[in-house]
N, C-alpha and C positions, 0 to 999 in steps of 0.2 A: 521522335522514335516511333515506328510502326506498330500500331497498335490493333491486334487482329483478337478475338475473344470466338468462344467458339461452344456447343452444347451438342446432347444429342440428345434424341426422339427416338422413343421406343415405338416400333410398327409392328400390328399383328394382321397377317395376311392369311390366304388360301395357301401360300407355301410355307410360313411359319412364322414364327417372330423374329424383327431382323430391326439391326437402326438407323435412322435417319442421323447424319451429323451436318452440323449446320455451323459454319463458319463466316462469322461476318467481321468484314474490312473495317479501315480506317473513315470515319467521317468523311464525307465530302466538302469542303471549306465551301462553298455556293448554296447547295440543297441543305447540308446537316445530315442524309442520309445516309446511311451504312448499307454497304452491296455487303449480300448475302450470297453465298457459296453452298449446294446441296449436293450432299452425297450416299447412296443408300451403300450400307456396311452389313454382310452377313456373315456376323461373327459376333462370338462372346460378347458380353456385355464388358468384360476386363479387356477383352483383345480391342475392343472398339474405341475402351477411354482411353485407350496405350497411344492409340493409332491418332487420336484428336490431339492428346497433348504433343504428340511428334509434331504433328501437322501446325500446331500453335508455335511451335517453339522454332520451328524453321521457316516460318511465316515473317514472326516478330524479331529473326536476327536479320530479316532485309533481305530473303531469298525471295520473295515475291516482286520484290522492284525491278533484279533483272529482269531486262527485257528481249527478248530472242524471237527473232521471226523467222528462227528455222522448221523447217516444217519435218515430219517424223520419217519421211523416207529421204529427206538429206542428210540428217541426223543419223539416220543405220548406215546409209555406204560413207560416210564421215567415222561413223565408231569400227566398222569394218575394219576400215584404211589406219587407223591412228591405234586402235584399241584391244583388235584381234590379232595381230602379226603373227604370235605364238601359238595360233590353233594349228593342230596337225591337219596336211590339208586335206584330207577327207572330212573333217570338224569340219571346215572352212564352206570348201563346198558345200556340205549341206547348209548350212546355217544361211548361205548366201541363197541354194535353193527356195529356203522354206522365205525367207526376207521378200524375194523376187516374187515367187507365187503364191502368197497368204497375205503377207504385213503391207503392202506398198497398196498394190490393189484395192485396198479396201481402207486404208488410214494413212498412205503415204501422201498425201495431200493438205493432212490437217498436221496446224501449225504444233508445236511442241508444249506450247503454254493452253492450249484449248484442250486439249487430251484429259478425262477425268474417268473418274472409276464409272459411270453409271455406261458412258461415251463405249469401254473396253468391254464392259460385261456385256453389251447387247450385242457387239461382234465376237467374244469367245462362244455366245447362246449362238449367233449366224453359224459358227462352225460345224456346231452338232446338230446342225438340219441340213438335209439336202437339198440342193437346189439348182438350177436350168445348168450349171456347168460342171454339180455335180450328182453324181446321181447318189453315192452313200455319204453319210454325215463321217465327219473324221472320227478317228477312234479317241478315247482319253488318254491314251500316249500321247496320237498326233497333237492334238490340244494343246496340252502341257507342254509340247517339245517347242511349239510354236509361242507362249505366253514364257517359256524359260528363255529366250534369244529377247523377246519383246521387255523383260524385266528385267533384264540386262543391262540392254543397251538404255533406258529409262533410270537406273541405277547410278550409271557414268552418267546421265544427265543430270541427274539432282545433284551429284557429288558436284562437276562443275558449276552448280547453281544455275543450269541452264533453265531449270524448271524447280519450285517450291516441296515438291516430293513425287512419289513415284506413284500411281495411279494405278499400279498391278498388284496395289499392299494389300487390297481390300476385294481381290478377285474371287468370286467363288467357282473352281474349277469341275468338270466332270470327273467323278470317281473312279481310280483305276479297279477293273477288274482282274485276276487274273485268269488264264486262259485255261481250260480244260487240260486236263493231262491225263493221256491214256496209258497205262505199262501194259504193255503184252504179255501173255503168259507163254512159259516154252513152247506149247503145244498150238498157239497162234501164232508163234517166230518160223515154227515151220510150216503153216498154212499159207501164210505168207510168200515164204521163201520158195514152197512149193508151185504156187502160182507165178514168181517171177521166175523160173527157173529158164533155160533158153533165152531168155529178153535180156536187153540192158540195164533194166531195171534189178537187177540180181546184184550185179557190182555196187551199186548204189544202196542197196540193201546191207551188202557185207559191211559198206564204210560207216552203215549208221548201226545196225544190231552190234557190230564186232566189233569195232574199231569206238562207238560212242563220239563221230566225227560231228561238228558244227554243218550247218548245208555252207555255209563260205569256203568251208576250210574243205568238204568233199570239191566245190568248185575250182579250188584253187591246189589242187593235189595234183602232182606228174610223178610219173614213172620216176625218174632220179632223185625223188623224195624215198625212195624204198633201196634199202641194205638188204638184201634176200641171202646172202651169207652170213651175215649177222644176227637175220631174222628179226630186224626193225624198221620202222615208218621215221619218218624224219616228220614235224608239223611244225610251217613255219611262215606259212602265207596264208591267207584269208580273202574271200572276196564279198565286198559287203557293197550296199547302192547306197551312193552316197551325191545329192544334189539331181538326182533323177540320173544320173551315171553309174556303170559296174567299175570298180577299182580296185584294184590288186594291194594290197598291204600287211604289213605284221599285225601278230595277234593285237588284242588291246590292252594285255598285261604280259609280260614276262613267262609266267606260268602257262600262256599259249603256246609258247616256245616251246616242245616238248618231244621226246621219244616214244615212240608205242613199242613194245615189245610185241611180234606176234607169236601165232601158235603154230606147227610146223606143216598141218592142216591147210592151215588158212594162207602160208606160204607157198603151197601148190597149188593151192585155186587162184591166185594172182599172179604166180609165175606163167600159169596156162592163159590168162588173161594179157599181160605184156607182153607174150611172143607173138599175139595177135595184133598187137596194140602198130595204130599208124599214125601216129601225135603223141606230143609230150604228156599232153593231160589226160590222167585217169579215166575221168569221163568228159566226153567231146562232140560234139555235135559232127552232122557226116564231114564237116569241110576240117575237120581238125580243132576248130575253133570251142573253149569253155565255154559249158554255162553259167548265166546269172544264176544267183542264189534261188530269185522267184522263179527260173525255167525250170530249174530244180524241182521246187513246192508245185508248180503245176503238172509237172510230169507225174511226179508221185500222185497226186492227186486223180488224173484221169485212169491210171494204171488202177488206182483200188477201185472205180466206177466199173472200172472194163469188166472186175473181175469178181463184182459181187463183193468186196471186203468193206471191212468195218472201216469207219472215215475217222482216220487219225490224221495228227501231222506228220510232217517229215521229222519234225524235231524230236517226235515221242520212241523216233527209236532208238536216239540219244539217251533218255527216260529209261529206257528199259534195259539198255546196254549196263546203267549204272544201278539197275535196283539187281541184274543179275551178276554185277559184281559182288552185292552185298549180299547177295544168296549166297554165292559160290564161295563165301567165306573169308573173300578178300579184304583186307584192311581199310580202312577209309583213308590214310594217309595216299597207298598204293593208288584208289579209286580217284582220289585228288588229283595225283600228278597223272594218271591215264587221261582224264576228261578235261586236264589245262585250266584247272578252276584256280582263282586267285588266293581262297579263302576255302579251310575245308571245314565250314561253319554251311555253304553253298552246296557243296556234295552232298551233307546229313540234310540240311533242312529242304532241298528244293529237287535235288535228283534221285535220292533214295526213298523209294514208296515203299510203305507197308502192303507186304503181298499176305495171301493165305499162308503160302510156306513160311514166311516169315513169321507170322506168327505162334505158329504150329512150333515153329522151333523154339520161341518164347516160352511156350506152354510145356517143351519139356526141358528146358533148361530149370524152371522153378520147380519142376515135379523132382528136379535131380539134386534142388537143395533140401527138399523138406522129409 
């Protein structure tokens, strides 16, 4: 019977305290020596002893004796082909994206059973520095999005005993941040608006202050998404990059699927806009042709440089679309099915900012109880 035994070592460094675990083999029936196994773990002291006695316990049921001389980029278009069939292929594609340009490149060479944690962590640390091919470090999404496919597919490996355990258990990842979020005030929605006015940039304005549109889902808007006797938007496509490609597709819940009701306002500023209109899509570059989401974000972008304005994103006017829902006294159920959120736990906690009005109203709703 395989007999693996195994300890850790408590390390105090310049970056913190962190431990060493040390797992040593079976005898050598020649020497009498035991090969030893190191691996640095930054984590709990309990998350650590978890992780060792796993590592014992699937050692000593004889997963270390399989033998496998596949190497970890045969192994991913192997788990690809066998494993992912069921991803929707926007999923697909990127995944194969990020495989092809991050994972192969840099580990698709090394065998499946050489792969260990110290091995992984000094390539997730290569990620977030720049270097000759790239000029900015990835962000802690990209990271994650890249060690989420990578732990995966290492996942299916251990389960088939292709390899002893998984080597991504013990990763310490970059911390996500989240991204700045501006809400506009009325009187900035029309500073704004007053600067795009005459440009293209006005329409693209309306679909994010008015309408609370995704930039995919402004990309992927046509004229015949609009009921103008009805006085409704149809939303029902999305354009997102997916594999270094622009691709057309449904939302990615159900709840994207959705109706906007408009105002009858904002029914004449887009009726005057469709009888000019010479393409399907909303907004279209001069040959007819959509834009990508990022042509989107860049166009916004130089438009507020042009024009002396405050550097937000595109997305914050999504933001402020839904914090002046909840000013205007709208329902969060209503605010939910407007903005295609899956959960209206997402509406209250992430798109409704506390403004001044907002609190103002606070302050006399309690004066009105006491």
């Amino acid at each position: 019977m395989t007999n693996y035994t195994g300890h850790l070592v408590p390390r105090e460094t310049s970056n913190g305290k962190h431990y060493q675990m040390v797992i040593e083999g079976p005898r050598d029936p020649v020497t009498g020596r035991r090969s030893r196994r190191y691996e640095t773990l930054h984590l709990s002291k309990r998350e650590a002893e978890k992780l060792l006695h796993q590592r014992l316990a699937d050692l000593n049921r004889g997963m270390a004796e399989v033998k496998s001389s596949k190497t970890l980029g045969e192994w991913l278009d192997e788990w690809m082909e066998l494993y992912m069939k069921g991803l929707a292929p926007s999923t697909a594609s990127d995944y194969r994206w990020r495989i092809d340009h991050y994972l192969k490149p840099q580990l698709g060479s090394e065998r499946l059973l050489k792969l260990d944690g110290i091995m992984l962590q000094r390539y997730v640390n290569s990620l977030t520095e720049p270097t000759e091919h790239r000029s900015k470090p990835l962000s802690a999404k990209s990271v994650r999005n890249i060690v989420n496919i990578l732990s995966a597919a290492l996942k299916t490996a251990q389960a088939l005993h292709l390899i002893p355990y998984n080597p991504c258990d013990a990763l310490h990842l970059p911390k996500l941040t989240k991204p700045k979020t501006n809400v506009l005030t009325a009187e900035q929605v029309r500073q704004v608006m007053q600067a795009a006015s005459g440009t293209d940039i006005y329409l693209l304005l309306i679909l994010g202050f008015m309408l609370g549109l995704r930039r995919g889902e402004m990309a992927a808007l046509r004229w015949d998404d609009f009921d103008f006797d009805k006085g409704i938007v149809r939303i029902s496509r999305n354009r997102v990059n997916a594999g270094g490609q622009v691709i057309e597709k449904a939302p990615k819940t159900s709840a994207g699927l959705r109706c906007i009701d408009l105002g009858a306002k904002l029914v004449m500023i887009l009726q005057e806009y469709r009888d000019k209109a010479t393409g399907p899509f909303v907004l279209s570059r001069e040959d007819g042709q959509p834009y990508s989401p990022d042509s989107l974000t860049r166009k916004f972008k130089r438009f507020l440089e042009k024009n002396g304005l405050p550097d937000i994103r595109l997305h914050d006017t999504r933001h402020t679309n839904a914090t002046a829902l909840c000013e205007a006294g709208v329902d969060p159920k209503t605010a939910q099915v407007r903005l295609g959120h899956a959960s209206i736990s997402t509406t209250l906690g992430v798109y409704v900012h506390t403004t001044d009005s907002l609190c103002k109203q606070a302050a006399e709703k309690i004066d009105e109880l006491i």
